[in-house]
N, C-alpha and C positions, 0 to 999 in steps of 0.2 A: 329493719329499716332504721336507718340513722338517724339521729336532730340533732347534729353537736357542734357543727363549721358554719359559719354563715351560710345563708340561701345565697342560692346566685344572683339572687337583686344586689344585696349587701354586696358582692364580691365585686360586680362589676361596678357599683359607684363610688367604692373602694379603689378599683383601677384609673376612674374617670378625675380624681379629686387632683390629682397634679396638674391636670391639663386645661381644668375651668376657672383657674384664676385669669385668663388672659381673655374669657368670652366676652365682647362688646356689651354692652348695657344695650336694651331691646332700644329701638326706636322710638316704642311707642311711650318709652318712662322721657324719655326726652323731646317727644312732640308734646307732653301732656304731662309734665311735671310732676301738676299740683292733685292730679287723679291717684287715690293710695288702692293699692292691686292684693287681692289676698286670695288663695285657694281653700276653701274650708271641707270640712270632712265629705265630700262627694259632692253629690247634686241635690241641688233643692226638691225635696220630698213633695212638698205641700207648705201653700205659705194659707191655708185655711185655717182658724185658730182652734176648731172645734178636733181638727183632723191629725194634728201634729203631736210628733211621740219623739223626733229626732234631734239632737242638738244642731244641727247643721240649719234646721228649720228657726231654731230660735236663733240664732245668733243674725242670719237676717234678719227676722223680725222684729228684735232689738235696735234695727237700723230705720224701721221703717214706723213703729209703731211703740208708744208709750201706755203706761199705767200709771196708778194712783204714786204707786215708787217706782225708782229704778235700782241698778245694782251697784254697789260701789265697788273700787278697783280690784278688792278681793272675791269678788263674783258673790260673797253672801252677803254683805248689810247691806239694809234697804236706804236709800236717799230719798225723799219727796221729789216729787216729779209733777203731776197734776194734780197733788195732795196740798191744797197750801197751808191747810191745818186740820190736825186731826185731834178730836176729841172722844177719849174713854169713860164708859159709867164706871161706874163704883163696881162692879158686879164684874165687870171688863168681857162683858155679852152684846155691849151696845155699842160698836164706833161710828162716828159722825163725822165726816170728810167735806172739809172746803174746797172747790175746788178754784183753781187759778183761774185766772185771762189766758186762755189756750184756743187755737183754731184747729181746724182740718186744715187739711192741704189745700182745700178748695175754698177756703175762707170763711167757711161755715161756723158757729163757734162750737167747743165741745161742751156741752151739756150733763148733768148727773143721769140722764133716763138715758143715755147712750150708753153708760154701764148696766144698766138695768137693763136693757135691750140685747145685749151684750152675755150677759149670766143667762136673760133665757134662751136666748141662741145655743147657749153650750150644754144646758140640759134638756133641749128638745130634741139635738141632735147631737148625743155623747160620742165620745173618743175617749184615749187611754189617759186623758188628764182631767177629765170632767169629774173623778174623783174627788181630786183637790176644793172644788169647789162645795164639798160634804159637808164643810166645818160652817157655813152658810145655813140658816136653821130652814127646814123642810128642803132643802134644796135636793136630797136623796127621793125624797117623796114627790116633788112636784117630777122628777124624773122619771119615777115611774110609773105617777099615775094617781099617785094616792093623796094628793095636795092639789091646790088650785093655785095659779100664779099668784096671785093673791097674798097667801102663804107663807112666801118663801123671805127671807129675810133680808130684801134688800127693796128699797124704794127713794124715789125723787124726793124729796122734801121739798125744792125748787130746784131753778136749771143750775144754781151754784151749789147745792148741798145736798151730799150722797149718803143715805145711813146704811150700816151692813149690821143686821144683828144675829148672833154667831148660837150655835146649839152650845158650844161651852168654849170657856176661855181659851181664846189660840195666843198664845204670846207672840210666837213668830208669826201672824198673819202681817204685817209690811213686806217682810222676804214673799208672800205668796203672791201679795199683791201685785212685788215686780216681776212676777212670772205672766206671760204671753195668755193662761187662761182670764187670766183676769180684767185683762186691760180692753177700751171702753173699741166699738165700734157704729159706723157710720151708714144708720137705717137705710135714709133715702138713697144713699148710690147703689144699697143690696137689694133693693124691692125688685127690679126688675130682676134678679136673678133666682126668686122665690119660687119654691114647690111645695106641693103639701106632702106627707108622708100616710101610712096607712091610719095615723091616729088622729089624721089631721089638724098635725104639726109642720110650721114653718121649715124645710133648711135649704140650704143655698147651695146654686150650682158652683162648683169650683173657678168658674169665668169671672167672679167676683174681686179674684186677688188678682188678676190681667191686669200689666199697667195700664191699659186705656181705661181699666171700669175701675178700678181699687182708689177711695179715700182712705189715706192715714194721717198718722199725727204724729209722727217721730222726727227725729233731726234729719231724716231723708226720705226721698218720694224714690218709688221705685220707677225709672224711667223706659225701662227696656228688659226684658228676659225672653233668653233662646236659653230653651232647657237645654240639656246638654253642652255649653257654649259657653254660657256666661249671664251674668247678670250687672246691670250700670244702677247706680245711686247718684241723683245730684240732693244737694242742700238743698231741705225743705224752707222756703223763704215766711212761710208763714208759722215755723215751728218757733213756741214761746223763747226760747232761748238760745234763739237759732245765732245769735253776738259770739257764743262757744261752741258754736260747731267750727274747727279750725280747716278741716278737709273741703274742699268747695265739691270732690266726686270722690267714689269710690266703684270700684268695678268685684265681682265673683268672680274670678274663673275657676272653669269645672274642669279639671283633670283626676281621675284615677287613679295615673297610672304611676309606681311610686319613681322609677329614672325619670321620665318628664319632666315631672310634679319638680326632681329636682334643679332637674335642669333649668327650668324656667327661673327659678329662682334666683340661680346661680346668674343667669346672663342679665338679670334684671326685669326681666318681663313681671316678677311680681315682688312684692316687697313683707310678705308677710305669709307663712304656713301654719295654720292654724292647728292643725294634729299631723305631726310625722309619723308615718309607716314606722312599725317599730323597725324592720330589714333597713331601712334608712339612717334609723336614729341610732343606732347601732353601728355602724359604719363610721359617722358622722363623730360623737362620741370619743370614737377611739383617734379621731387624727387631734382632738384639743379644738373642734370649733367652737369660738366664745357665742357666736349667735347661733348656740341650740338652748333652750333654756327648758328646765324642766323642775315643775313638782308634781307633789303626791296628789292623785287624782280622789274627790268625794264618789268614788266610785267600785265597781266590782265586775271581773268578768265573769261570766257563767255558764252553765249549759243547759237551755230552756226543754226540760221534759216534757211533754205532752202526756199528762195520766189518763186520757178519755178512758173508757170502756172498752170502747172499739179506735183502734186506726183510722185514720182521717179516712174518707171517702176512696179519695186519688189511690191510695197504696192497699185497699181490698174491702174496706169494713168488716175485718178479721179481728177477735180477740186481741187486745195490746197488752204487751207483757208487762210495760211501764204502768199500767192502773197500778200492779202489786209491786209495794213498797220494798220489798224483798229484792226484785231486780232494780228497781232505782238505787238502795243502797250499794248493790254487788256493782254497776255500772261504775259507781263514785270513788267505790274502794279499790279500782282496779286503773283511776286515773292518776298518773303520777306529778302529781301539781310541781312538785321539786324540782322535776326534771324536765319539765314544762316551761319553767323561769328562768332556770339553770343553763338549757339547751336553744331553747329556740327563743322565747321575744327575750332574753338576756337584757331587762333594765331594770335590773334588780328590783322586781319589784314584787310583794309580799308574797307567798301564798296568799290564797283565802281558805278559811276554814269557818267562817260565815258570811251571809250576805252583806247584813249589814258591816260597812269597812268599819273596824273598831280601834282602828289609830287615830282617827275622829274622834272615838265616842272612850277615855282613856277605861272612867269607871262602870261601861255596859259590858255586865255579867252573861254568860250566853253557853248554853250546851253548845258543841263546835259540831262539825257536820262528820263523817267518821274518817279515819285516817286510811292512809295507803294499805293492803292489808289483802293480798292476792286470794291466799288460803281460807280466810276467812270470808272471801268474796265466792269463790267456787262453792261454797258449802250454802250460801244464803240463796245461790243460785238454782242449786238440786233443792232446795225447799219448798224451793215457787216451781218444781216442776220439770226445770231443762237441765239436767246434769250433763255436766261436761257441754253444755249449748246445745245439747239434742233436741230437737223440734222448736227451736229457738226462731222466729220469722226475720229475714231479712228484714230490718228498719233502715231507714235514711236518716243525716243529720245534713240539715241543711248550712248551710251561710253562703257569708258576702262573698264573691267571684271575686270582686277587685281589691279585696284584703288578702295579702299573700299569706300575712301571719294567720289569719283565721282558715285559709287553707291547707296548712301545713298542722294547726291546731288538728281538724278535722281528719287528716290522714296518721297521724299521730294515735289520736283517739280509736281508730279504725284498727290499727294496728292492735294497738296495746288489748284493747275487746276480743280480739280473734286470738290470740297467743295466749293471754290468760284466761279466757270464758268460754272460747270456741264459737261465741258467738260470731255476726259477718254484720257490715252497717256499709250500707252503700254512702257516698258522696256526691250531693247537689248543690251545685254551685247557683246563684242568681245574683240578675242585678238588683242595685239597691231596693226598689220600687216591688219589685219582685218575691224578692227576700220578706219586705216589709209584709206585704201581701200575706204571704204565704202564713208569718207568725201572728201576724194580725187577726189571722181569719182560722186562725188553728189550722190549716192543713201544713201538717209537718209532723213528724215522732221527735226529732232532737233538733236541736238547733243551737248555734252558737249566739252569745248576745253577751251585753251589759248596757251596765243600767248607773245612772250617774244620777246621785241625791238634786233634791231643790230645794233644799230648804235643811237646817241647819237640826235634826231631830233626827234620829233612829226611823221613827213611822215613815217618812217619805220613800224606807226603800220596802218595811213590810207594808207598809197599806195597800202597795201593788198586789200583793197575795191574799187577799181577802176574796170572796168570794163575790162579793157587788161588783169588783175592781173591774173596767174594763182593761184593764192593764195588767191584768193575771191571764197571762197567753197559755199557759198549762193545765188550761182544768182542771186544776187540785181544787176541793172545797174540802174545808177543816172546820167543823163546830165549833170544837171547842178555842183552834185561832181566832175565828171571828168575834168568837164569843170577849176574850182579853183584849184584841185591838176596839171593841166599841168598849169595854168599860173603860180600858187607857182614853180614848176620847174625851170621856166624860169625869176622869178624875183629877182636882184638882190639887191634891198633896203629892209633890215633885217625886218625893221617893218612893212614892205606894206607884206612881204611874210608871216609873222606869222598872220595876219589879214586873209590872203585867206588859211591859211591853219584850224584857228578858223573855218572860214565861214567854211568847209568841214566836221571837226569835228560835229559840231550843226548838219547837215544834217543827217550824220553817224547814232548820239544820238537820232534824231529826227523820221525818217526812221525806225530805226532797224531791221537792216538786221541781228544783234545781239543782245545779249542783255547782258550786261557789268555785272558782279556780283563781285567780290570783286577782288583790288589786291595783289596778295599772298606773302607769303616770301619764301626767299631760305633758308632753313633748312640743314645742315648735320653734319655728325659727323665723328672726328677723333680727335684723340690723340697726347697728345707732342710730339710724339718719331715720326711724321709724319712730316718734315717740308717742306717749298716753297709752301704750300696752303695760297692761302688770298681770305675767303668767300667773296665775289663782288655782284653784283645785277643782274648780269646778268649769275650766275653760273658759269661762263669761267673757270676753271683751264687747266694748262699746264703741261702736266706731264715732260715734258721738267725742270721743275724748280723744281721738288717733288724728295724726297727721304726717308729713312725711316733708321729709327735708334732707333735699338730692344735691 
């Protein structure tokens, strides 16, 4: 099998590129001028704050809802938002946050116990970010049981003043703060959507974030969403600084599909592509378009192993071969990243040879994960049992349907495993939601994925792999990793803690409970007449700052 010409997306919008400069501008950018139109990386997952893992989730919610900061144009520094002053102990265990003259959308005012209300919302009913919220003293404990709300270290002091005091010094806690887990929400409009759980514990029916039931506090109220369709933003009139919101609406639409997606662009139906299909941006590239813009993404692709004991349920509850390190290694070493980057998404972008992206991090020292190495893959193979792939079980690797690159990764993958292993790996396609699902809840053996940093440190991409994490979709637990990512926690000399955070990494790399393949860039595309975008590493735009001028 080949990977070395463009896919035939690339090809054909390739042939289409002469003939779209002449397509009329949509109607609807000229019935409605002042409305700025963006596609972002598929459909809205979940705009639930407890329940989101996807950037496509956050960057709405960025439009709807605020925190104590927000991001600034390079998607890492934090700016004060509902922060109007913040004070550190000596100890730097203890911050104390003022907070501004801010409303709900309903005119309600926002109060300190609506963050408080807020945190224990996210640890009564975790998701793959509730993590983050660790660095919050007992907040791991009240989680699971071994704490009383009480506990945990955050409370009202009054309705202006929020204190958070911390298990040990977070330096970057403002960057955390502008993260979606953190940011405050509004009790009374969720009561009505409450349930208890077996522990009885608060959480909320997903009808919460509906625009008829959802209060937010952001530069926009969500007015309208038809999933699959689109989604309408107007100006929230009671947001504090609503004098610098310049956009009066802003619209989502949901397309897929990567020719469309172009298309629509092209004739003016949207003014803004938030992540190009690499088969796109590829094409695109090569004719000199000045509105493709691209940097290095704080991120990495991978391939999410499943190490259970047994095969998920769905595929037989049979011994799985990935528990032993032996074939996760030979898997890795028979993937050719080179020819990966080289051949098929062609945007030049790194291999990976660890998780964490260390073009970021210049002096994080790190065992690498092992190199291409066929022969030496066959032989780790007959170790663990299946020489030449004999008695090897048919596994699946899943991914996204509507990503052509991740399905051509996947046959790729498939490929290379049978030729050099003898091994066989079926192909499951799903939709995004589906996809989600599946990784989410562990049923899957492989899966394709990455994973894109929040916060400006090494731990935001290992803290996922600890074994508390609910964001460790592979069932790998490592003692002795755990054991280095809690002392790095709690150590406060910079370079004793980047050494235990190394050590963690090498294990990570070593291990492979993934398997690191390249890391990618953020691609997208808009025009002059679009301003307040500044493509960043980490994708962040605020449409808070965007406006458009036709």
């Amino acid at each position: 099998m080949s990977f070395t010409l463009p896919s035939r997306v690339a090809c054909a919008l390739l042939a289409l590129l002469p003939l779209l400069g002449s397509c009329d501008r949509s109607t609807a950018a000229k019935d409605d001028p002042a409305t700025f139109r963006f596609i972002n990386r598929g459909d809205v997952i979940t705009l639930d704050l407890n329940q989101m893992a996807y950037f496509q989730d956050f960057r709405v919610t960025y439009a709807i809802r605020e925190g104590l900061y927000s991001y600034g144009p390079d998607g890492f520094s934090a700016e004060p938002a509902l922060a109007q002053e913040a004070k550190v102990s000596d100890d730097k265990l203890t911050w104390t946050f003022t907070l501004r003259e801010a409303k709900w959308s309903n005119g309600d005012p926002i109060v300190a116990n609506d963050f408080v209300f807020s945190i224990k919302t996210m640890l009564d009913t975790p998701g793959d970010c509730t993590y983050m919220l660790y660095c919050i003293r007992n907040a791991r404990e009240y989680e699971s049981g071994s704490a009383k709300l009480e506990d945990v270290g955050v409370r009202a002091i009054d309705d202006k003043t929020l204190q958070l005091t911390l298990e040990n010094p977070t330096p970057y806690l403002p960057q955390l703060l502008a993260f979606p887990p953190f940011y405050p929400r509004h009790e009374k409009s969720m009561a009505k959507f409450a349930e208890k759980d077996a522990k009885g514990r608060n959480y909320y029916r997903a009808e919460y974030t509906r625009p008829e039931n959802v209060v937010t506090n952001g530069p926009f109220v969500l007015k309208d969403w038809k999933p699959g369709e689109k989604l309408r933003f107007e100006r929230n009139e009671n947001y504090w600084d609503r004098d610098n919101v310049k956009c009066p609406a802003a619209e989502m639409i949901v397309n897929n599909e990567p020719q469309s997606t172009f298309l629509q662009y092209e004739r003016g139906n949207v003014d803004f592509i938030v992540a190009v299909p690499p088969e796109t941006a590829v094409s695109l590239r090569s004719s000199g378009r000045a509105d493709l813009h691209a940097t290095p993404a704080f991120a990495t692709t991978y391939l999410s192993l499943n190490c259970a004991a047994k095969v998920p349920g769905e595929l037989g509850e049979t011994p799985n071969p990935l528990a032993d390190v032996r074939v996760r290694r030979a898997l890795a070493m028979t993937v050719n990243k080179t020819q990966l980057v080289k051949t098929l998404t062609r945007l030049d972008e790194p291999v990976a040879n660890s998780f964490v992206p260390q073009r970021f991090f210049k002096d994080f020292k790190t065992q690498t994960a092992p190199d291409y190495d066929v022969e030496a893959a066959k032989k780790l193979l007959a170790d663990a049992g299946f020489p030449g792939g004999a008695n090897f079980p048919t596994l699946t690797i899943a991914f996204n349907g509507t990503n052509n690159t991740r399905k051509a990764m996947a046959e790729m993958f498939a490929y290379d495993w049978k030729q050099n292993l003898g091994i066989s790996v079926e192909l499951r396609a799903a939709d995004d939601k589906s996809f989600d699902a599946a990784v989410t809840q562990k049923q899957y053996t492989i899966a394709t994925s990455a994973w894109m940093g929040d916060y400006v440190d090494p731990s935001t991409f290992l803290d996922r792999f600890t074994s508390a994490s609910l964001g460790n979709n592979s069932n790998w637990s490592n003692a002795d990793y755990d054991a280095l990512m809690a002392k790095a926690r709690s150590e406060p000399d910079i370079a004793k803690r980047q050494a235990l955070l190394e050590a963690a990494s090498s294990i990570l790399n070593t291990e492979l409970p993934l398997i690191p393949l390249y890391h990618y860039n953020n691609i997208c595309l808009f025009r002059d007449s679009v301003h307040g975008i500044t493509p960043n590493a980490k994708n962040t735009f605020l449409m808070k700052r965007i406006w458009v001028e036709r």
